[in-house]
mmCIF file as gemmi writes it, N, C-alpha and C atoms, coordinates in Angstrom:
data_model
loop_
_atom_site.group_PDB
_atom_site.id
_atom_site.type_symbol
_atom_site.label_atom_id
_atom_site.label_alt_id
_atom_site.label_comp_id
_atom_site.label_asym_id
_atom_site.label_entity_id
_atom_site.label_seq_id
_atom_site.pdbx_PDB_ins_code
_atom_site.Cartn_x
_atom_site.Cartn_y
_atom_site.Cartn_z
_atom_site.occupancy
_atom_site.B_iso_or_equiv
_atom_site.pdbx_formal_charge
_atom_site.auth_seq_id
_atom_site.auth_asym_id
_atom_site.pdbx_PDB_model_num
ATOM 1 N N . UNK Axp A 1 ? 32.444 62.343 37.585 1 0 ? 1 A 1
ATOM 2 C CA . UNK Axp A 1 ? 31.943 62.308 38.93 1 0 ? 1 A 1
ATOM 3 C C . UNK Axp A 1 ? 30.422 62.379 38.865 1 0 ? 1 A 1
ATOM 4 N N . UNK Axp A 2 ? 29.542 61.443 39.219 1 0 ? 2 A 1
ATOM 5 C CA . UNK Axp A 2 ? 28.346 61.512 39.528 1 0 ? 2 A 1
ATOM 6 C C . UNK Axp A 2 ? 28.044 61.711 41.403 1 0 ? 2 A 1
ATOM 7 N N . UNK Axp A 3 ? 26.963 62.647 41.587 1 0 ? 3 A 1
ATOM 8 C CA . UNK Axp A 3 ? 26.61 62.791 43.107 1 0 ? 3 A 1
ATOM 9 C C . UNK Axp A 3 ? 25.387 62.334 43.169 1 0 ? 3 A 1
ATOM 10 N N . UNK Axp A 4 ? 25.376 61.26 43.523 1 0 ? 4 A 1
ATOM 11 C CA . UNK Axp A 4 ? 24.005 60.587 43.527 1 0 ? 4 A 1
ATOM 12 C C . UNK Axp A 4 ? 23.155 61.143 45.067 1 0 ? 4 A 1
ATOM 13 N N . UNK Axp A 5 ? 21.723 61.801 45.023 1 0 ? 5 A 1
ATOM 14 C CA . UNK Axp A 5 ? 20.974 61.674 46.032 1 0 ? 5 A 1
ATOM 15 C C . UNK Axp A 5 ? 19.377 60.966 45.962 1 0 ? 5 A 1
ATOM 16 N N . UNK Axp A 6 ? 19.444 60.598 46.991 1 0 ? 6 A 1
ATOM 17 C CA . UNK Axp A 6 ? 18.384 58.933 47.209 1 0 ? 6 A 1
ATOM 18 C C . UNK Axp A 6 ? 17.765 59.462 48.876 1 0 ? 6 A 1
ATOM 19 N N . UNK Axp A 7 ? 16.891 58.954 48.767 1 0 ? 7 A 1
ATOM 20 C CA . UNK Axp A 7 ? 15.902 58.984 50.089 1 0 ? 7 A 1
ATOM 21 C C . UNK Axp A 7 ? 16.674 58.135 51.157 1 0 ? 7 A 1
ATOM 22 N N . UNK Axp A 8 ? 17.199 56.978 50.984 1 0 ? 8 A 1
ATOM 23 C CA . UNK Axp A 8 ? 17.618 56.249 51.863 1 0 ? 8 A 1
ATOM 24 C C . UNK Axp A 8 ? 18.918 55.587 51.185 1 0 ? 8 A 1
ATOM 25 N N . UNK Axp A 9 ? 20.194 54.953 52.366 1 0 ? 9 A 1
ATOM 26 C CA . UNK Axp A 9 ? 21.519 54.298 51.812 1 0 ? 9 A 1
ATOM 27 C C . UNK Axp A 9 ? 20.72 53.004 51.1 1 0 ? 9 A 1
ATOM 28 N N . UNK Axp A 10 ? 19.877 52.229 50.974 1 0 ? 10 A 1
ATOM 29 C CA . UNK Axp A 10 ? 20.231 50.887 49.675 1 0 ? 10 A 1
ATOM 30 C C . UNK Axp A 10 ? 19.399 51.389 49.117 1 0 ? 10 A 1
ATOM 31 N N . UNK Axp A 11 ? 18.62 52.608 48.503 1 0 ? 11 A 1
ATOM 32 C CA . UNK Axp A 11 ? 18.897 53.063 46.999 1 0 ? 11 A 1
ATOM 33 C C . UNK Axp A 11 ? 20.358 54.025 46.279 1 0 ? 11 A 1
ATOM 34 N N . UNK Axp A 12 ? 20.805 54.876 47.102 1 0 ? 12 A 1
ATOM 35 C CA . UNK Axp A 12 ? 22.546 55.231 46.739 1 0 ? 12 A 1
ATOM 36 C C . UNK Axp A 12 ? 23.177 53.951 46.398 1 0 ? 12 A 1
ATOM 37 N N . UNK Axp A 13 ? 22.997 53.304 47.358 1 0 ? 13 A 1
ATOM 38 C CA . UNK Axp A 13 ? 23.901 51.76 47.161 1 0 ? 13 A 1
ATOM 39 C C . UNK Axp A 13 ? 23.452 51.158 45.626 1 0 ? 13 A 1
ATOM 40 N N . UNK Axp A 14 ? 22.435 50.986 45.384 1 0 ? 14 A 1
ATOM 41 C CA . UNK Axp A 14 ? 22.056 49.942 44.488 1 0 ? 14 A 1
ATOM 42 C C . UNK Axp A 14 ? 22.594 50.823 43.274 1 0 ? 14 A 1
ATOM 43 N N . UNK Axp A 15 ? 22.019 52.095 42.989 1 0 ? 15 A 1
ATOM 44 C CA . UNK Axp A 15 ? 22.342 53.176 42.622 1 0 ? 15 A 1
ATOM 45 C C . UNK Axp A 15 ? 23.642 53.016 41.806 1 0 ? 15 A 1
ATOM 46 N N . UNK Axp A 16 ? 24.822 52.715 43.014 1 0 ? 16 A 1
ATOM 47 C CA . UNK Axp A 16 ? 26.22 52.954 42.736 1 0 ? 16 A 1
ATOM 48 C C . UNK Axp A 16 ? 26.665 51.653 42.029 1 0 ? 16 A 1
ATOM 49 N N . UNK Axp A 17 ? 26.38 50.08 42.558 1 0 ? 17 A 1
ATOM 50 C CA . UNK Axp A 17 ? 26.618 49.217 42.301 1 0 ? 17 A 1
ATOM 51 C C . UNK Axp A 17 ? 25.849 49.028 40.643 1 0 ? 17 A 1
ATOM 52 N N . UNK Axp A 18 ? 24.205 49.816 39.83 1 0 ? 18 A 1
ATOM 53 C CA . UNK Axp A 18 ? 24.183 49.29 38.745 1 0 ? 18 A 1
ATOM 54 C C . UNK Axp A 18 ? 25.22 50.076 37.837 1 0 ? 18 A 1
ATOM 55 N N . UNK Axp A 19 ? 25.924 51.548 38.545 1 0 ? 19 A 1
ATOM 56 C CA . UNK Axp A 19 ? 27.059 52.356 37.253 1 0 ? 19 A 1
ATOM 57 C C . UNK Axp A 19 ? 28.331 50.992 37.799 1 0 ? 19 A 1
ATOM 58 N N . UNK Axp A 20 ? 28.356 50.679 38.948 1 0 ? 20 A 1
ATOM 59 C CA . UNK Axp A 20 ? 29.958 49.829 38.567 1 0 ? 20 A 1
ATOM 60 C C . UNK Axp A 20 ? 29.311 48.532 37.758 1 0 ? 20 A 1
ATOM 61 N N . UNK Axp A 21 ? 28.791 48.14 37.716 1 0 ? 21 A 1
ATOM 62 C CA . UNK Axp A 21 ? 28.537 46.867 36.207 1 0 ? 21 A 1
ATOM 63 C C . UNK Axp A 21 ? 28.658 47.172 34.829 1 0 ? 21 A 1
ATOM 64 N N . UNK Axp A 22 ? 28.787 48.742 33.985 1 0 ? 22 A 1
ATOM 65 C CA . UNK Axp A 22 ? 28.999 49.23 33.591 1 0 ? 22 A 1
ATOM 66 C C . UNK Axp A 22 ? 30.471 49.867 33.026 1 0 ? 22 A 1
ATOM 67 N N . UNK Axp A 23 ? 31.035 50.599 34.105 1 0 ? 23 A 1
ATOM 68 C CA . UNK Axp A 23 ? 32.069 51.131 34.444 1 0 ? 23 A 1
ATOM 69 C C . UNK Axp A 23 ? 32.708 51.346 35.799 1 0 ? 23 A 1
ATOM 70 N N . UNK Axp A 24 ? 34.254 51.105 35.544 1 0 ? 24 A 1
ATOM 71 C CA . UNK Axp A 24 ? 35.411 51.065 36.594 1 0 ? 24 A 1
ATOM 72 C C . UNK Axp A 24 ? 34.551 52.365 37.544 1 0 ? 24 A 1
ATOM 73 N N . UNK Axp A 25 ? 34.354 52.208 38.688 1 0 ? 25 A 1
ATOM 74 C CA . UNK Axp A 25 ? 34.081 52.924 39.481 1 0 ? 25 A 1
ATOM 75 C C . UNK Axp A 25 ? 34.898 53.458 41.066 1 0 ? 25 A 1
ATOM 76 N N . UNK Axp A 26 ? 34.819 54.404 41.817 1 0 ? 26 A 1
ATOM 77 C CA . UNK Axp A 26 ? 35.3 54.467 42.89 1 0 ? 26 A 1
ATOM 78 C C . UNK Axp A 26 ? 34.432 55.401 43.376 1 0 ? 26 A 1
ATOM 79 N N . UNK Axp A 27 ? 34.262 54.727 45.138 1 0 ? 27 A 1
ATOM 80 C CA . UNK Axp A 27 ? 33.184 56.005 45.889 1 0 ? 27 A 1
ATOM 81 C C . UNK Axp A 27 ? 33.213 55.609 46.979 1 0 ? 27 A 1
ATOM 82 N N . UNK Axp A 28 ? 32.887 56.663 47.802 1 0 ? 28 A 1
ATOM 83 C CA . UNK Axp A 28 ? 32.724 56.678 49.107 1 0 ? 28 A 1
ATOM 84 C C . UNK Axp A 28 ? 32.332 55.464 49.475 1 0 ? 28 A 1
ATOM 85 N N . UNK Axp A 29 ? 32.832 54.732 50.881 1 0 ? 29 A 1
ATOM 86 C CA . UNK Axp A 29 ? 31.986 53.599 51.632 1 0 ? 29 A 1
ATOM 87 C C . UNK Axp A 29 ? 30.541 54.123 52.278 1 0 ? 29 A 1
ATOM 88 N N . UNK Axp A 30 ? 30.51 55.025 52.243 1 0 ? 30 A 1
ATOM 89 C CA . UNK Axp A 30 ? 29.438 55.407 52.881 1 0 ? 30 A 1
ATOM 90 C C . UNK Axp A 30 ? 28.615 56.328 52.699 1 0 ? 30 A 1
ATOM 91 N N . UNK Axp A 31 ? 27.663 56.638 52.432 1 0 ? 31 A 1
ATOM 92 C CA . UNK Axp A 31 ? 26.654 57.938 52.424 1 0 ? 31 A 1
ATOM 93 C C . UNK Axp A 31 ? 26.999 59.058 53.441 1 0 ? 31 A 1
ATOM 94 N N . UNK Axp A 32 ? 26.343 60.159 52.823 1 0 ? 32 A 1
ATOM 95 C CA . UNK Axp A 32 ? 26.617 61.37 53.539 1 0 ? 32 A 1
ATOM 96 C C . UNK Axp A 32 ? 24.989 61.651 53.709 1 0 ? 32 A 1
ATOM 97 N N . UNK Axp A 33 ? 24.628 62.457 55.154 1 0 ? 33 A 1
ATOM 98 C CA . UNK Axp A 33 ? 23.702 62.873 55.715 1 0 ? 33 A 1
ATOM 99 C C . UNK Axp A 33 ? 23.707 64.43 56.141 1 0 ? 33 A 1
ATOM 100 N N . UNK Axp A 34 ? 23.322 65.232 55.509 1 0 ? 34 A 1
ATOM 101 C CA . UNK Axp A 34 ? 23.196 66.647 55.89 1 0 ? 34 A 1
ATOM 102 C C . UNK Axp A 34 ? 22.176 67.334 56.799 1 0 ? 34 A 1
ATOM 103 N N . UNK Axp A 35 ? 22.633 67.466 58.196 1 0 ? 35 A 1
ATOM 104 C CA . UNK Axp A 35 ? 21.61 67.829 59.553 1 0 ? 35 A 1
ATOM 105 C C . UNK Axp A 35 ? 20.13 68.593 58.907 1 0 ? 35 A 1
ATOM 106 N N . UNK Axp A 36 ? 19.329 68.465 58.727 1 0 ? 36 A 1
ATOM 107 C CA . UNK Axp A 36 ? 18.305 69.863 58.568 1 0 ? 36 A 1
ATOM 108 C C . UNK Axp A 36 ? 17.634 69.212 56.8 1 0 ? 36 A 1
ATOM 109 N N . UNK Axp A 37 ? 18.01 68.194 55.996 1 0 ? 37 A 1
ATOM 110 C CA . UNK Axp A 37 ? 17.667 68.208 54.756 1 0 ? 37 A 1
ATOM 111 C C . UNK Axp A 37 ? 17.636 66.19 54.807 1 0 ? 37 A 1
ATOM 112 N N . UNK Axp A 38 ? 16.475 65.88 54.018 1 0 ? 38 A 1
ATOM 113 C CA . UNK Axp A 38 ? 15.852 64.732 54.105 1 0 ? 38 A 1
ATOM 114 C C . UNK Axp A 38 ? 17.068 63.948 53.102 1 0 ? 38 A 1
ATOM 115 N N . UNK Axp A 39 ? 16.762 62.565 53.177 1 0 ? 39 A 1
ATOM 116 C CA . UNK Axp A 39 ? 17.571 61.854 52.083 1 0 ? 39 A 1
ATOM 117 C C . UNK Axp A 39 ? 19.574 61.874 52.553 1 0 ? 39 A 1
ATOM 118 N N . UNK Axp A 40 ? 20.271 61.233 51.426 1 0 ? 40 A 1
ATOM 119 C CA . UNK Axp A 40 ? 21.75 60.722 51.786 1 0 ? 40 A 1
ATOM 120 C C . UNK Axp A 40 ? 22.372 61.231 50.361 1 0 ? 40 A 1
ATOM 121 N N . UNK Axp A 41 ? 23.398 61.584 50.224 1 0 ? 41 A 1
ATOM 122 C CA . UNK Axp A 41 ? 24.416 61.765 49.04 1 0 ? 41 A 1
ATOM 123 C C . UNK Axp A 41 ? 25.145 60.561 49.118 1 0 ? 41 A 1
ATOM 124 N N . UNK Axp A 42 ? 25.473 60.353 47.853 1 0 ? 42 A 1
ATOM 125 C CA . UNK Axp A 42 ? 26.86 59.634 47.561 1 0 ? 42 A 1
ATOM 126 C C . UNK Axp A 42 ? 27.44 60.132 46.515 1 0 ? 42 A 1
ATOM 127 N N . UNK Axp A 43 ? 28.994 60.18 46.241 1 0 ? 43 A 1
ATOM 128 C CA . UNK Axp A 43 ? 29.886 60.589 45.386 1 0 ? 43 A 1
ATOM 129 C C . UNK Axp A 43 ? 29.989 59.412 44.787 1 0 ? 43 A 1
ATOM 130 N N . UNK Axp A 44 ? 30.165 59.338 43.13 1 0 ? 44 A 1
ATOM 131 C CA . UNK Axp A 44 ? 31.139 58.132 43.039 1 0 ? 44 A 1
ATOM 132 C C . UNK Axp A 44 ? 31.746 58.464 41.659 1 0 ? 44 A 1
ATOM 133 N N . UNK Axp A 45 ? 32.735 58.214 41.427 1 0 ? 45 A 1
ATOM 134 C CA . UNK Axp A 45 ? 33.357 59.178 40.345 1 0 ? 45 A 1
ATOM 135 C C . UNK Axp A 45 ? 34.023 57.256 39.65 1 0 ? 45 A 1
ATOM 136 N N . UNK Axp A 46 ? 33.67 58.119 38.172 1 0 ? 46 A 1
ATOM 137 C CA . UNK Axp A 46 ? 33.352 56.803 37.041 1 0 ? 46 A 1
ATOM 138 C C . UNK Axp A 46 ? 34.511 57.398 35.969 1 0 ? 46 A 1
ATOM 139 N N . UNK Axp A 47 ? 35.19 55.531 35.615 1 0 ? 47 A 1
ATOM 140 C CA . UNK Axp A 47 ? 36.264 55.813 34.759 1 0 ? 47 A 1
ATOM 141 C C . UNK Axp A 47 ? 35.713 55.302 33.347 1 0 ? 47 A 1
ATOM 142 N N . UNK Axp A 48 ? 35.098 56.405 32.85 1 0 ? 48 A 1
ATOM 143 C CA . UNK Axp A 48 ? 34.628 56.239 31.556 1 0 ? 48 A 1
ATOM 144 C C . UNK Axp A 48 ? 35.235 55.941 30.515 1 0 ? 48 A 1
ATOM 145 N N . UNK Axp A 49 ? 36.437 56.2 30.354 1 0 ? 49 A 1
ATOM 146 C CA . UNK Axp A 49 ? 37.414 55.468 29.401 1 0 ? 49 A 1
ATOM 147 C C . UNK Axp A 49 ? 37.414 54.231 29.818 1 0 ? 49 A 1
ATOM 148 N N . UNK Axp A 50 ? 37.195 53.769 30.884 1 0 ? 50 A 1
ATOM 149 C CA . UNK Axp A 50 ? 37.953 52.505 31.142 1 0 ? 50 A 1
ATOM 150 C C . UNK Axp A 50 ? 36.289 51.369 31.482 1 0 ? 50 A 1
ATOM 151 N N . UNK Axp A 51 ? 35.568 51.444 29.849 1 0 ? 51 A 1
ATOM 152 C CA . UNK Axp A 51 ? 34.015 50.533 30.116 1 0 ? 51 A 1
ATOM 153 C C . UNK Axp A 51 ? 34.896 49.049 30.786 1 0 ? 51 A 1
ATOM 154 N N . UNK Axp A 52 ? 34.057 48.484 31.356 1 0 ? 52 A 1
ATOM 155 C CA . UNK Axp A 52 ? 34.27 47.224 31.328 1 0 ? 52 A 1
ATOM 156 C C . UNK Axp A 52 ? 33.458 46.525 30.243 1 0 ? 52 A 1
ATOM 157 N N . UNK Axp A 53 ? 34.2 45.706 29.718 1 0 ? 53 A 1
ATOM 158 C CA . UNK Axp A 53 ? 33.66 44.573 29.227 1 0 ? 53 A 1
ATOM 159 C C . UNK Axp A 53 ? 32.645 43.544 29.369 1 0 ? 53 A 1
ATOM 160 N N . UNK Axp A 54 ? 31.435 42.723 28.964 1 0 ? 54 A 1
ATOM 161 C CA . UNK Axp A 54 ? 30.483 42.514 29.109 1 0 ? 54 A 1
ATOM 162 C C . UNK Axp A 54 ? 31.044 40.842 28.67 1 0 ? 54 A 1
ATOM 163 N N . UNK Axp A 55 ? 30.999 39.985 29.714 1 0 ? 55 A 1
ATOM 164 C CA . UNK Axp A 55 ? 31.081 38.915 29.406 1 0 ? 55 A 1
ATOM 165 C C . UNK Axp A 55 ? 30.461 37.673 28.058 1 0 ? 55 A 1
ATOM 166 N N . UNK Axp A 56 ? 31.391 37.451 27.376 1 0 ? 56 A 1
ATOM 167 C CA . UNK Axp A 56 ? 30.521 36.556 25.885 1 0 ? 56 A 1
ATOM 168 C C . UNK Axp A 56 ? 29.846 35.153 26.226 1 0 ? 56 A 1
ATOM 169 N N . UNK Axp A 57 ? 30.33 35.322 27.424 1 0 ? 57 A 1
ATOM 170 C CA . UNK Axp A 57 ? 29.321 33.804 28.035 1 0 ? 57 A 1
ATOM 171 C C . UNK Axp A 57 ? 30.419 32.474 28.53 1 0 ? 57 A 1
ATOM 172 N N . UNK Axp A 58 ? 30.154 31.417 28.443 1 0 ? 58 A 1
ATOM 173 C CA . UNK Axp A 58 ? 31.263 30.664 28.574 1 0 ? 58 A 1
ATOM 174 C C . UNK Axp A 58 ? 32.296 29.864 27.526 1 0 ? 58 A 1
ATOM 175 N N . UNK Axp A 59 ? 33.915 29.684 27.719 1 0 ? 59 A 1
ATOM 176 C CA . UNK Axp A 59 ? 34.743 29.844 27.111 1 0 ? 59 A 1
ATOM 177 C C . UNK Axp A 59 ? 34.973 28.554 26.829 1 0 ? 59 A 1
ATOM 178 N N . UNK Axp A 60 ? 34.83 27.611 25.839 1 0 ? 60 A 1
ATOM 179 C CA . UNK Axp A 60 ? 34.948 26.708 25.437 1 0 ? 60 A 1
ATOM 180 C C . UNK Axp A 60 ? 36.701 26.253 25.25 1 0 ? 60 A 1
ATOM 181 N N . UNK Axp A 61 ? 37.31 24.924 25.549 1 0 ? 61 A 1
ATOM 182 C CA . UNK Axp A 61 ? 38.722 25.129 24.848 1 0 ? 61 A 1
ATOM 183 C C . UNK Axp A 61 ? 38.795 23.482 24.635 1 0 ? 61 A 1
């Protein structure tokens, strides 16, 4: 589980989207905002066993 906090939602976002290019990911649709404290959370919890694979380019046959 990573808790990502960012000043604004499209750095969480971008944030979340460069760990899923990486790894199987799942997370909130949305940022969280806490009344009284600057900036957004996001959860996004990463299936580290499960890297994805990095494409070898294109597949000749």
């Amino acid at each position: 589980m990573v808790d990502v906090a960012a000043a604004e939602d499209a750095t969480a976002s971008a944030l979340q989207e460069a760990l899923a290019e990486r790894w199987a990911t799942a997370t909130d649709e949305r940022t969280i905002r806490t009344p009284g404290e600057p900036g957004v959370r996001l959860r996004c919890y990463l299936g580290l066993r499960q890297e994805l694979l990095a494409s070898a380019g294109p597949t000749t046959v």
